[in-house]
N, C-alpha and C positions, 0 to 999 in steps of 0.2 A: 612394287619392285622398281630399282633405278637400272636403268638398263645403258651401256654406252653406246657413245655414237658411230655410225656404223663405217667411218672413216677412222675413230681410234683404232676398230677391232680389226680394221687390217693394216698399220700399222706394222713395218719391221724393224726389229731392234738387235742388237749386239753389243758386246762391250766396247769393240772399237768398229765404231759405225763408219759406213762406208758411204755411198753417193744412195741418195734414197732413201736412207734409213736412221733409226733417233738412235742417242745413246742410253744407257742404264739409268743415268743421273733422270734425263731427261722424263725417263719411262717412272722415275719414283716420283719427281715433281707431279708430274700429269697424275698418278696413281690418290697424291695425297690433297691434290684437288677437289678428284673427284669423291674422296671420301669425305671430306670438308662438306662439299655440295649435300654429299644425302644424310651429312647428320644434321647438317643447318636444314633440311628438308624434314627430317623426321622431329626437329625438336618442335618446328613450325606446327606438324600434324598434331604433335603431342598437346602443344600449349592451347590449340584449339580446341582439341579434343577434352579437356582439363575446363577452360573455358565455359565447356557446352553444357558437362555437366555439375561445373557449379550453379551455372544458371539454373538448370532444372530442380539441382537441390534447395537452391533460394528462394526458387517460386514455389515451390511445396511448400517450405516451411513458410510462407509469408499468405498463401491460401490456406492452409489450417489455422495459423495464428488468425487472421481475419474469421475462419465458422469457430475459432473459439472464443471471438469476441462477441461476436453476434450469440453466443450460445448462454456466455457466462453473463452476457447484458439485462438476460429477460427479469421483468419485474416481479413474476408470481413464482420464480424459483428458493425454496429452501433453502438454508445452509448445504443440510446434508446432499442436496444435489449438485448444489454450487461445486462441492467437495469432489462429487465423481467428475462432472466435469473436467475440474483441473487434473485431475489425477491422468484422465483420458487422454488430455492436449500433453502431458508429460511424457506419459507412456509411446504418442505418435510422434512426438518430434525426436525421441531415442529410438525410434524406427526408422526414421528418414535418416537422421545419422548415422546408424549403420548400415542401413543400405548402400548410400551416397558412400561411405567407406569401401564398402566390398568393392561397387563398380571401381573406385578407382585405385585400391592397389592393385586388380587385374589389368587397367590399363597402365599402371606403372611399370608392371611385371612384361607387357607386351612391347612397353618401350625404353625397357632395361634398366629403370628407375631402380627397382628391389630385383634383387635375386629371389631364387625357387626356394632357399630356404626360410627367405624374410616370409615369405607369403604362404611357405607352411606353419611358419611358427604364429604365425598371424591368425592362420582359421583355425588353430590347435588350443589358442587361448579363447579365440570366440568360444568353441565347443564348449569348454570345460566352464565358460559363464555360462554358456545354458545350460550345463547339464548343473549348476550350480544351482540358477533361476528354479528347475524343474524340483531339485530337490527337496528346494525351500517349498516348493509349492505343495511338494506329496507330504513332504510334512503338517504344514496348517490344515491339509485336506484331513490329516491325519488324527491330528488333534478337534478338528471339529467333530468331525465321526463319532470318536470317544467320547465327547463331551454333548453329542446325544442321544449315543448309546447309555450313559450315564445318566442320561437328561428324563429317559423314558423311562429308566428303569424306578429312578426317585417319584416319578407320576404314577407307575404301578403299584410302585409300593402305597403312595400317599392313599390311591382310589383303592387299596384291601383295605387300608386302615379304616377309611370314611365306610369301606361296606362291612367290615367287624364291630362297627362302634354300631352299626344301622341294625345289626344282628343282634348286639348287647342291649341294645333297648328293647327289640322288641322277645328278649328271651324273659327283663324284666316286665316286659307287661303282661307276657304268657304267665308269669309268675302270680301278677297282681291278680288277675284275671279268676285263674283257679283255685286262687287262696282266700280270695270273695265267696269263690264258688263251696269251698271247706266252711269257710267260717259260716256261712249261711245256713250249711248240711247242720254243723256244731251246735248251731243257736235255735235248729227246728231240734237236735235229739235232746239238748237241754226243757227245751219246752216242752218238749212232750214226755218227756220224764217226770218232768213236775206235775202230771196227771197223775201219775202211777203213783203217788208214794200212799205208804199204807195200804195199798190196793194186790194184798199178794196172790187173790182170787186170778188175776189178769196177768200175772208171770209168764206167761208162754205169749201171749199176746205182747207183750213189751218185750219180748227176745226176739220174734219176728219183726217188729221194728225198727229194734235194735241193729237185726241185722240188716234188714232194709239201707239202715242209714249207713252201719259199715261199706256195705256192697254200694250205695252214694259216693261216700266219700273215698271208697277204694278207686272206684271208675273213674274221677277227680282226678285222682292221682293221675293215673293210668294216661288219663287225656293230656295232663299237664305233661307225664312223663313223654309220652308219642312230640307231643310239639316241641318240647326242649329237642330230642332226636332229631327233628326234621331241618331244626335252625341249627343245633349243631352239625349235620352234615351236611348243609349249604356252606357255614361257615369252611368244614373241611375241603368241600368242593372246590371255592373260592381259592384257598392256602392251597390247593396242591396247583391249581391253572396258575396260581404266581410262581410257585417255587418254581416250573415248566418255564414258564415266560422270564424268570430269571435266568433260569439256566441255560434258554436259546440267547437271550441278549447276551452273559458272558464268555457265551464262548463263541458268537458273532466279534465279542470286543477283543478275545484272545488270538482269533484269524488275522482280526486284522491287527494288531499288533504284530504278531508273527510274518506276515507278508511285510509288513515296512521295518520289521528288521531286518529281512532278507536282500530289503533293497527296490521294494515293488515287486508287481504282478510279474512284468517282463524279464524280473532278475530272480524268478523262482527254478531253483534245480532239483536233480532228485530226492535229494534228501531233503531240501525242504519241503516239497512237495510230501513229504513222511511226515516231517515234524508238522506242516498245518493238518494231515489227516488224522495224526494221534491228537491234537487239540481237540477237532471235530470229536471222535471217536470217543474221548474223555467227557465229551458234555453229551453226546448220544447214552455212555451209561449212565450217568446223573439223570436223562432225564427219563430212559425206563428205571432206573430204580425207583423215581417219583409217581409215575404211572403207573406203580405196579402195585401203589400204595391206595390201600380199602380201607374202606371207614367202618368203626370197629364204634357198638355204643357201649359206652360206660354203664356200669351197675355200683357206683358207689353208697347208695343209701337202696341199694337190695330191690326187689322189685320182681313185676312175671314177666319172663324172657318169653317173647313171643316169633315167630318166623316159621321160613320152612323146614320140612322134613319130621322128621317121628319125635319121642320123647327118649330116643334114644340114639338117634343119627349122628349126633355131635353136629348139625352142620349149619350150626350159629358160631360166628366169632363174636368175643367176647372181652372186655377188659376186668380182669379181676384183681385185688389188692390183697396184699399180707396177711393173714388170718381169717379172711372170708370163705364160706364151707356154700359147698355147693349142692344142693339137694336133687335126687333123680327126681323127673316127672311124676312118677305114680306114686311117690312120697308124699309129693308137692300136690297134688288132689285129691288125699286120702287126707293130707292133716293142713289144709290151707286155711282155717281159720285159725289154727295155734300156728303156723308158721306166720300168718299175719300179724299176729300180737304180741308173736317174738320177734318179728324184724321191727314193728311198730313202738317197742317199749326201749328199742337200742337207736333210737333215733333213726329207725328207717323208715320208706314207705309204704302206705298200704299197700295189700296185694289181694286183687279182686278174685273174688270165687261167685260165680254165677249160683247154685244151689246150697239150700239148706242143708246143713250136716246131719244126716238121719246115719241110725244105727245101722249097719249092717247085715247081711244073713250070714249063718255062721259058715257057710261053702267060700262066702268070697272073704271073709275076713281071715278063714285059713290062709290066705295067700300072703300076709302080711306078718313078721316079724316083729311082734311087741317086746323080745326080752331084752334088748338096748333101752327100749326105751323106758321100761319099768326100773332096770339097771339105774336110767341117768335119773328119776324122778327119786329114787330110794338115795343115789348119793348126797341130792341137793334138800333131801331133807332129815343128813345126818349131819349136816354145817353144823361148828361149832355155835353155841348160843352165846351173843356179843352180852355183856354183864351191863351195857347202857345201850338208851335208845337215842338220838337225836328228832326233835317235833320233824326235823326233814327228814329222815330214813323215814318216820310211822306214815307220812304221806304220801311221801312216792310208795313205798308196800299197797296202802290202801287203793292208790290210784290202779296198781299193776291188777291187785286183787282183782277190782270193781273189772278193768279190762279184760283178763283171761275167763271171768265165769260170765262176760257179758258175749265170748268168741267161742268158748269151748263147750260150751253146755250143749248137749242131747237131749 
């Protein structure tokens, strides 16, 4: 503060000044002196003050500029490090410069250089370049996010694929496996058929074989059948943990979407706060509906449904196809060696029956309904008679022959 002297402050003045005393003219002179004096006084302060911190601003920048010669010098550095470097000496020297900024339009501000509104309008355009800087930045953050939510999702998918193809080999070696194991059953019943010829003395002895080998080659089946099942529901195991792990990464990728359209974390309101819970909400039931999904085995070439509960429970799930007829249980072990040679002759697979088919007593064969079935044997052998034979029809017939009295015979 410039304070006057304590001889002006008692000073007396009038417009027409008497013995003692100064006049008005006089009192404006001395006035515009001494305001003279303290702005030549405060410009001095200023230009010092101006002075001091340019100095400081120069020596910063000239002590970074030297660690970022010393930095960018070294011989064992990369490009790509060379690169952050610079990047780093760029980024501090537009620090220094707006620092070295801010101090001094407040000192300009304090020695009347800018007015209050220069110096609002001043940190109102700084703001809005950061809030510019930040934007750009929640964006790139934004986009990398995506792009390895994206990133994991194509790697998930890649490793089912590599573990479906790993499943498909070995569904075909289960195949090769048990079709070794067929053709081998095949090539003992041929062989030992070729004992028997002429030999009709020994016809119950070669039907017990016979069915030996059936009850072989049915249990083949059976085995190949259980292991295809087991690789196909690892397979489905596998396809439901991905469709899950799809559905948490897309609707991870839909939040955050949803948040940087709102503006960021900090610019969420109530309603958006709704619209990312229903995102959420919307991939919570995508992924119980996925979870709620059971593996169901296929019966397309026919087969013996085995699992829990009675032969009447229902409480096997099942996948069944257009025109396939479904047999009750006690059917199905009363006549499973004709059901075997009828699913067998339509290109299906064997179907195992543990015992020899012996005749019944007539108490328990009471329990059983033959007049369908007499019905169906009397329809199919009132077919019209075809007027030619083809050499193929007489051998598939002969073949079917040779099968049903090698399965149905008592």
């Amino acid at each position: 503060m410039f304070n006057l002297p304590d001889d002006v402050t008692k000073i007396e003045f009038s417009v027409e000044p008497k013995e003692g005393q100064i006049g008005l003219e006089e009192l404006v002179k001395v006035s515009e002196d001494l305001l003279k004096g303290l702005g030549d006084s405060l410009n001095k302060e200023y230009d010092s003050l101006s002075k001091e911190q340019n100095k400081i601003y120069e020596d910063s920048l000239y002590k970074r500029y030297t660690q970022y010669k010393q930095d960018i010098e070294q011989s064992d550095l990369t490009e790509k490090e060379k690169a952050t470097i610079r990047e780093e000496y760029i980024k501090d020297t537009e620090d220094l410069q707006e620092s070295h900024n801010d101090k001094m339009i407040i000192i300009d501000l304090a020695y009347g250089k800018v007015s209050q509104e220069q110096l609002v309008d001043y940190f109102k355009k700084k703001n809005a370049k950061i809030e510019e800087e930040a934007q750009k930045e929640a964006d790139i953050k934004q986009k990398l996010n995506e792009q390895l939510l994206t990133l994991e999702r194509e790697l998930q998918d890649a490793t089912l694929a590599v573990y479906n193809n790993m499943i498909d080999q070995k569904l075909k070696a289960n195949d090769r496996l048990y079709q070794d194991t067929i053709d081998k059953i095949d090539a003992e019943e041929a062989a030992y058929n070729e004992q028997f010829v002429n030999r009709t003395a020994l016809e119950q002895a070669k039907y017990d074989a016979q069915l030996a080998f059936d009850n072989k080659r049915a249990n083949a089946e059976r085995k190949r059948q259980l292991e295809e099942d087991k690789l196909n529901k690892k397979r489905f195991n596998a396809q439901k943990a991905n469709d899950l792990a799809t559905v948490t990464i897309n609707t991870a990728i839909g939040v955050s979407k949803t948040i940087a359209e709102l503006g960021g974390v900090g610019a969420i309101t109530p309603p958006g706060a709704a619209l990312i819970a229903a995102v959420i909400a919307s991939g919570a039931v995508q992924a119980g509906s996925i979870a709620a999904q059971k593996y169901i085995p296929a019966y397309a070439k026919g087969g013996l449904v085995q699992g829990p509960g009675t032969g009447t429970s229902d409480s096997i799930d099942a996948k069944l196809s257009n025109g396939e007829v479904v047999i009750n249980a006690k059917s199905a072990k009363a006549f499973a060696p004709i059901l075997d040679a009828i699913n067998q002759a339509g290109g299906g697979v064997a179907i195992p029956y543990s015992n020899k088919p012996k005749i019944q007593s007539v108490e328990k064969m009471d329990t059983y309904d033959f007049t369908r079935l007499e019905e169906a044997i009397l329809s199919a052998n009132d077919r019209p008679v075809e007027t030619f034979i083809t050499e193929k029809a007489v051998s598939t017939a002969q073949l079917r022959a040779k099968k049903l009295k090698n399965r149905t015979s008592f």
